[in-house]
C-alpha positions in Angstrom: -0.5 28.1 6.1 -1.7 24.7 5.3 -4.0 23.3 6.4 -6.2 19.8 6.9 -8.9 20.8 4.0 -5.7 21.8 1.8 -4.1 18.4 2.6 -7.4 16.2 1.9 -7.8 18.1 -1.4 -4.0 17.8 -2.7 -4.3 13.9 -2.0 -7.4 13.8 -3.8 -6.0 15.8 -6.8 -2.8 12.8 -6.6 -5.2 9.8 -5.1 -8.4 10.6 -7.3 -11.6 8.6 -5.4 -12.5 7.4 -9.0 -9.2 4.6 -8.1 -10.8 3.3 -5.1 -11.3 -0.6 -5.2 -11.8 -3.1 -2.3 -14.3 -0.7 -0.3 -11.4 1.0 0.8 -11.8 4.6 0.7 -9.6 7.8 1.2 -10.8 8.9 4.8 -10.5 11.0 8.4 -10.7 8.2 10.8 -9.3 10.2 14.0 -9.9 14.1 13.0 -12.5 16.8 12.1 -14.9 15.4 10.3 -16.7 18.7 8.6 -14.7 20.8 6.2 -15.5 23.7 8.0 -13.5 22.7 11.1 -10.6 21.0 8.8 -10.3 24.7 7.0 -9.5 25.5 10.7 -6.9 22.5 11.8 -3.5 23.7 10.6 -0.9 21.2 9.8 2.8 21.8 10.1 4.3 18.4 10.8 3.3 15.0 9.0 4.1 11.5 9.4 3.9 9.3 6.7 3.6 5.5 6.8 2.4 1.9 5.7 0.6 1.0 8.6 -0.3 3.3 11.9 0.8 0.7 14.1 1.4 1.6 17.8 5.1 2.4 17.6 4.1 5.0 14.5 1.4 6.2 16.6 3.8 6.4 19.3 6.4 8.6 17.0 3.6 10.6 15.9 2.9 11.9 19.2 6.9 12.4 20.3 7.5 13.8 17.3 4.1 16.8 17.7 2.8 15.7 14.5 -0.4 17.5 13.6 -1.3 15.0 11.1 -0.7 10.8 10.6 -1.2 9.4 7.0 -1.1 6.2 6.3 -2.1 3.4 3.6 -3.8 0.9 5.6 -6.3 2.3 8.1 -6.5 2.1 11.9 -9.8 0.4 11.7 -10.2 -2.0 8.3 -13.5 -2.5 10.0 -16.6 -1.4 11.7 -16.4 -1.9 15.4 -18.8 -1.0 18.2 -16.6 -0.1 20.8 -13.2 0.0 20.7 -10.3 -1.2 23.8 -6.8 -3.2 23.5 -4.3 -1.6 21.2 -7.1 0.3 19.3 -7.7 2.2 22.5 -4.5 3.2 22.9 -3.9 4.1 19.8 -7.2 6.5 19.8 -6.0 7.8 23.1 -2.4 9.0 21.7 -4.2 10.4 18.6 -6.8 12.5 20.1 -4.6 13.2 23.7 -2.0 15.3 20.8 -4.6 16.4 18.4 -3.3 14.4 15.6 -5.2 14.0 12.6 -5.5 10.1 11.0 -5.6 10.0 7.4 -5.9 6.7 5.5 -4.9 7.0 2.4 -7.1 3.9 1.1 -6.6 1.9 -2.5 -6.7 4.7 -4.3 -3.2 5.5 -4.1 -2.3 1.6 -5.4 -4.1 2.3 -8.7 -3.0 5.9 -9.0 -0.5 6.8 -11.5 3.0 7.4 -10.0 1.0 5.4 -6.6 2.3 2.4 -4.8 2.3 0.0 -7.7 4.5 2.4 -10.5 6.7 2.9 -7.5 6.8 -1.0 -6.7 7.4 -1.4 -10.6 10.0 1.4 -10.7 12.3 0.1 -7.5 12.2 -3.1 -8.6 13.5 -2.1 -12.3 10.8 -3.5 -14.6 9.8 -2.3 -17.7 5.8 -1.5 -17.5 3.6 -3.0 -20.4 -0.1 -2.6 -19.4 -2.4 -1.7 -16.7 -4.2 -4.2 -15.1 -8.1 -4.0 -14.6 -10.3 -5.0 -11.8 -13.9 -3.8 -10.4 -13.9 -0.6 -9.1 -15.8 1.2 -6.3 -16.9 4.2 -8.2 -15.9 3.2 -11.7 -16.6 -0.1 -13.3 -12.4 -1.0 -13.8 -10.0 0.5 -12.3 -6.1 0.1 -13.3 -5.0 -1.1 -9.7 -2.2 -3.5 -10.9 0.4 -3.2 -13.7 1.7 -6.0 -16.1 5.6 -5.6 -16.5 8.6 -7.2 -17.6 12.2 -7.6 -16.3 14.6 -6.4 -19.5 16.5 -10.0 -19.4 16.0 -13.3 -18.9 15.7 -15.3 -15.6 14.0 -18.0 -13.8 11.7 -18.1 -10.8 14.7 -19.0 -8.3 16.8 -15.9 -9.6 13.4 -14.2 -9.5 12.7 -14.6 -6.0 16.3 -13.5 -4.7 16.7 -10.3 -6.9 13.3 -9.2 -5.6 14.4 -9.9 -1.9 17.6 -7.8 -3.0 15.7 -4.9 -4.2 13.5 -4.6 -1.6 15.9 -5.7 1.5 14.0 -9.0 1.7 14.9 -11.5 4.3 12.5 -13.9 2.9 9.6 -14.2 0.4 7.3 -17.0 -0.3 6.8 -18.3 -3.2 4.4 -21.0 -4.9 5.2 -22.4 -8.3 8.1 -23.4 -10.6 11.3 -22.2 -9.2 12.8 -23.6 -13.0 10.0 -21.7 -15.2 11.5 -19.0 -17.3 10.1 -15.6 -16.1 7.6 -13.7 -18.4 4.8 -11.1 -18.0 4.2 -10.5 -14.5 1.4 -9.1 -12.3 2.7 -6.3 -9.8 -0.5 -5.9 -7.1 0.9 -5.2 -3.9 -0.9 -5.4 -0.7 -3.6 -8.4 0.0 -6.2 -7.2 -2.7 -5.6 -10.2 -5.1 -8.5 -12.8 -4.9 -10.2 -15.5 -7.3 -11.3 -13.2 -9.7 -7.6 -11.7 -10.0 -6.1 -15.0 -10.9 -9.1 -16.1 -12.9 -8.6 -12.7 -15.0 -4.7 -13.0 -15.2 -5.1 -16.3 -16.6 -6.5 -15.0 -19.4 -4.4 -12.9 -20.3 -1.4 -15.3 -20.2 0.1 -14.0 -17.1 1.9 -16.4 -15.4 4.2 -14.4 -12.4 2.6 -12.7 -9.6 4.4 -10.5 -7.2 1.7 -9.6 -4.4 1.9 -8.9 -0.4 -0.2 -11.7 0.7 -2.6 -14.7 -0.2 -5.5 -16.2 1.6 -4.7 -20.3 1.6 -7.4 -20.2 -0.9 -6.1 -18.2 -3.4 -2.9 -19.2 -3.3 -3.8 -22.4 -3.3 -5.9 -21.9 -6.9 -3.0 -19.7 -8.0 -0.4 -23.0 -8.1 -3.8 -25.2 -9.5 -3.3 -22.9 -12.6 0.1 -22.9 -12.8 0.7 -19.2 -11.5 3.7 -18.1 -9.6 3.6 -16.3 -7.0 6.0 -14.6 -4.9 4.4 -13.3 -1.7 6.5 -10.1 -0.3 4.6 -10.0 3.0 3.2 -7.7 5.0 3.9 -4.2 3.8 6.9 -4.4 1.7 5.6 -3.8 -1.3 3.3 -0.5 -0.3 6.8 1.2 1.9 8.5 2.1 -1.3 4.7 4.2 -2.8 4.7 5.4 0.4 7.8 6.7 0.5 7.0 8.3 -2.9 4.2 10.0 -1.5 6.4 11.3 2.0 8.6 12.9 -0.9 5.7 14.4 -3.2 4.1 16.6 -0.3 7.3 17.7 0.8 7.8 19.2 -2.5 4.7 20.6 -2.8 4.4 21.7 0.8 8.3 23.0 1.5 6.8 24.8 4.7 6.0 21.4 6.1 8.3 19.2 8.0 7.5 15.6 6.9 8.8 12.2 7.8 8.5 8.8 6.6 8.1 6.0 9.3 8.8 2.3 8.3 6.2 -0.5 9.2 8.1 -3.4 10.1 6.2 -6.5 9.5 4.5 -8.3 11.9 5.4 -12.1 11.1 8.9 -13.1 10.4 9.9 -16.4 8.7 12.3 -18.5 10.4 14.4 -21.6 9.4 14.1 -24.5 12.0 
């Protein structure tokens, strides 16, 4: 029998705390709270996704799932009351005793997490860990510095990333010309000033990231970085795919699926 305890620990063993950067930690949001009533909350059907939006939610609770776990949380932030789509979403959740898991940052720095799975789909050749401020420890590795075995430019760049990934569109800031070398692989919307600032220095010149504020982008092409922007959740769906595959190995007694998030802006050509 497995239960939520035996979940929480296995994705601790996997996800270690020690990774967490960006104050996002590994956490029950909708659940038992106490490990004395999660030794008592058996789990026999999982869903796995990106984002618990809505229509996840909503499959969650067709489905019976006993427990949700997701990368990005329900709630990013504290709120003092709750209504809209956040209320329904807590109603579903707690109407079907469903369990929400957010999986945090921990699994981005993790070995074998979202990034090494990012790195491994899209068929780059991993060089270095890349350091920022942790949470818990001073530096964590949350990126990775790779390199594509060949040669290519930005503009080939761009479209064999959108191949890999099934990429309508990415967006992308810099010199489309500009022979590719090491590059940055930090998916998600974790990259800020000091990111760029420290890639920089260490002659990195490509970043492949979810998203940029205006503000860091627009520092990123002031330094001569490019930057190709995936989006919202295309570059965390293939780690947590990884992970929908890893428990049901080591939970065969489970049933566990993998939703996709799709993302919630689209480009479109006017």
């Amino acid at each position: 029998m497995v239960t939520l305890l035996t979940m929480i620990k296995y994705l601790e063993e996997i996800s270690p705390s020690r990774f967490t950067f960006a104050g996002m930690d590994t956490k029950v949001e909708i659940g038992p709270q106490t490990e004395a009533i999660q030794e008592k909350t058996t789990v026999n059907r999982v869903i796995v996704a990106t984002y618990p939006s809505g229509k996840v939610v909503t499959k969650a609770s067709q489905e019976k799932a006993n427990l949700l776990i997701s990368h990005r949380p329900l709630f990013p932030f504290a709120l003092d009351r709750i209504y809209g789509l956040d209320l329904i979403r807590v109603r579903l959740l707690t109407k079907n005793y469903i369990s929400s898991l957010s999986l945090g940052t921990s699994w981005i720095a993790a070995r074998d997490g979202i990034v090494d799975a990012l790195s491994e789909t899209l068929g780059f050749t991993r060089v270095s860990e890349f350091m920022i401020a942790g949470d818990y420890n001073d530096l964590v590795p949350a990126g990775r510095v790779c390199q594509y075995p060949g040669l290519m430019n930005h503009s080939k760049l761009a479209n064999y990333v959108a191949a890999k990934l099934s990429l309508d569109t990415v967006l992308f800031t810099g010199d489309l010309d500009e022979e590719v070398g090491n590059t940055l692989l930090l998916p998600g919307h974790y990259v800020d000033m000091p990111e760029v600032v420290m890639a920089k220095k260490q002659d990195i010149r490509t970043l492949i990231t979810g998203e940029l504020s205006p503000e860091v982008r627009l520092m990123a092409a002031e330094d001569g970085m490019n930057v190709l922007e995936l989006g919202q959740f295309a570059g965390e769906e293939p780690g947590m795919k990884r992970l929908r595959h890893q428990i049901s190995l080591e939970f065969p007694e489970l049933r566990v699926e993998f939703t996709e998030s799709a993302p919630l802006s689209k480009s479109l050509s006017c």
